[in-house]
C-alpha positions as CSV (number, residue, x, y, z in Angstrom):
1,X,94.6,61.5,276.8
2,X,96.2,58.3,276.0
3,X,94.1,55.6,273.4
4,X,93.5,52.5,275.1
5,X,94.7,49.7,272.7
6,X,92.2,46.8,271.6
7,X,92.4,44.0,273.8
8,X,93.3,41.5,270.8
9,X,96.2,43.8,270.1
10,X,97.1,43.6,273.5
11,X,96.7,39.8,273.8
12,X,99.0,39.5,270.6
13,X,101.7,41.7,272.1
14,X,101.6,39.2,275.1
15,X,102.1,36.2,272.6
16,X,105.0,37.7,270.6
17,X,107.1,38.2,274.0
18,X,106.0,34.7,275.4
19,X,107.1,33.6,271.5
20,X,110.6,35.5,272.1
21,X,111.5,34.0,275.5
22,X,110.5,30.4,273.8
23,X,112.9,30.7,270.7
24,X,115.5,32.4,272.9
25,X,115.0,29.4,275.2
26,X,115.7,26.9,272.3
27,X,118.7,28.9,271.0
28,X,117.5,31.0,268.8
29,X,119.2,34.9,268.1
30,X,116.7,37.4,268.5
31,X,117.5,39.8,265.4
32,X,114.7,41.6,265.4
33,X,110.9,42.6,266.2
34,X,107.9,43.4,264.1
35,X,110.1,45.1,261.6
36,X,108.5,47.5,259.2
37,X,109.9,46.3,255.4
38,X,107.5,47.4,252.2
39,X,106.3,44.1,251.7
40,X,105.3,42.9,255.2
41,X,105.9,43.4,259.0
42,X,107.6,40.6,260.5
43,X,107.0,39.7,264.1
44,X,110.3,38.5,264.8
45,X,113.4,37.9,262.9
46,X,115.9,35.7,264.3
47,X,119.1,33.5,263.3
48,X,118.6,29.3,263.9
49,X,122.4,28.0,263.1
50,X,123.2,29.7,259.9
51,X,119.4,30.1,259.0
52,X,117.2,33.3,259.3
53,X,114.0,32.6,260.5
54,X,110.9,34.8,259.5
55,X,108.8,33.7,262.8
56,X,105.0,34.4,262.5
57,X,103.7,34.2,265.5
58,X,99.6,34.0,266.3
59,X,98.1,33.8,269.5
60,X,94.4,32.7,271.0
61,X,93.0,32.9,274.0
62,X,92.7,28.9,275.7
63,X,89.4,27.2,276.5
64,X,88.8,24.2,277.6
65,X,86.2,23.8,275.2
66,X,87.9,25.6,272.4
67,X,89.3,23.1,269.2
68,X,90.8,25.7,267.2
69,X,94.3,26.1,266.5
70,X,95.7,30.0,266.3
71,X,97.7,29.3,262.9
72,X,94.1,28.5,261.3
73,X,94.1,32.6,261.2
74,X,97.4,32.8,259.4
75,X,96.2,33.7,255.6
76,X,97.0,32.7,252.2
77,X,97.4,36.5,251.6
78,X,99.8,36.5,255.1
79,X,101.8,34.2,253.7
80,X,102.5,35.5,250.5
81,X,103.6,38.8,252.5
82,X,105.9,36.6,254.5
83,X,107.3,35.4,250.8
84,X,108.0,38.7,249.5
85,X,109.5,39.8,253.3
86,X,112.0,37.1,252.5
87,X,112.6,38.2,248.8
88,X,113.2,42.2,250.1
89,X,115.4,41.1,252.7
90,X,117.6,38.9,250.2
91,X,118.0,42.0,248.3
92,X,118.8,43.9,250.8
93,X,121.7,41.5,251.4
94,X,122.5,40.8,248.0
95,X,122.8,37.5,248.4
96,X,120.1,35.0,246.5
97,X,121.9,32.0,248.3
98,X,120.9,33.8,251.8
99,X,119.2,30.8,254.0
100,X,115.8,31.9,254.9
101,X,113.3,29.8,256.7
102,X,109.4,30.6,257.6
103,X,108.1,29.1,261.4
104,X,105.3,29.3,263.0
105,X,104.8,29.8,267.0
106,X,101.4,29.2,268.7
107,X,100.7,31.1,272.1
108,X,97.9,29.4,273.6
109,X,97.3,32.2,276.5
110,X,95.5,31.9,279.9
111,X,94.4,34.5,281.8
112,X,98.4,35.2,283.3
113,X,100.7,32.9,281.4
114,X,100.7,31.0,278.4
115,X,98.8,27.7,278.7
116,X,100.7,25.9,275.4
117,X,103.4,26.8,272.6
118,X,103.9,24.9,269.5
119,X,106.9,25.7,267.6
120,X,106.2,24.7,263.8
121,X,110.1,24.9,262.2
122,X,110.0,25.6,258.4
123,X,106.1,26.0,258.4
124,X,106.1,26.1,254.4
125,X,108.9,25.5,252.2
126,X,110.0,28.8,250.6
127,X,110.1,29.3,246.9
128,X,111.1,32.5,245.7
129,X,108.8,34.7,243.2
130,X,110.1,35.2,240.1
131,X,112.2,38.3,239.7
């Protein structure tokens, strides 16, 4: 018998491929999804121009009454992961100078279709840990 997955599981799923079809829409090279690395799991990498863009994407569902913002439950801790991600994959590459940015997208999901996307390029400037 198969498990049934958690409906907030499910409902971030839905997000990550709304979040796809928006950054493909925009131009964006879908690289690659929720990728495994020690550090962290991405949800999608993807090249912007000559950039590589580590996109976290978080996703609520919308109420009319409802004033809060999905990226209010990306962490301090998630972020740091997102860091490191970064730092592994510039290994990986050997290449310190590689061009890594960190964005944000917002699924704002109705019962069928997403209700609202923001797109938030270069959420935080990224400064590499010390080696």
């Amino acid at each position: 018998m198969k498990k049934k997955s958690a409906s907030h599981l499910l409902l971030g799923q839905r997000g990550e491929r709304v979040a796809v079809r928006y950054l493909t829409g925009k131009g964006f090279e879908i690289l690659g999804r929720n990728l495994h690395l020690k550090s962290a799991e991405i949800d999608i990498l993807a090249r912007d121009g000559a950039s590589f863009v580590l996109v976290e994407v978080k996703t609520l569902r919308y109420r009319k009454e409802m004033d809060q913002r999905p990226g209010a439950h990306y962490t301090e801790e998630q972020r740091r992961r997102q860091r490191r991600a970064a730092t592994e994959l510039q290994r990986k590459f050997t290449d310190a100078d590689f061009p890594f940015r960190h964005d944000l997208v917002e699924v704002f999901m109705g019962k069928l279709f997403p209700v609202k996307i923001r797109h938030h390029a270069d959420y935080y400037k990224y400064k590499p840990f010390p080696a």
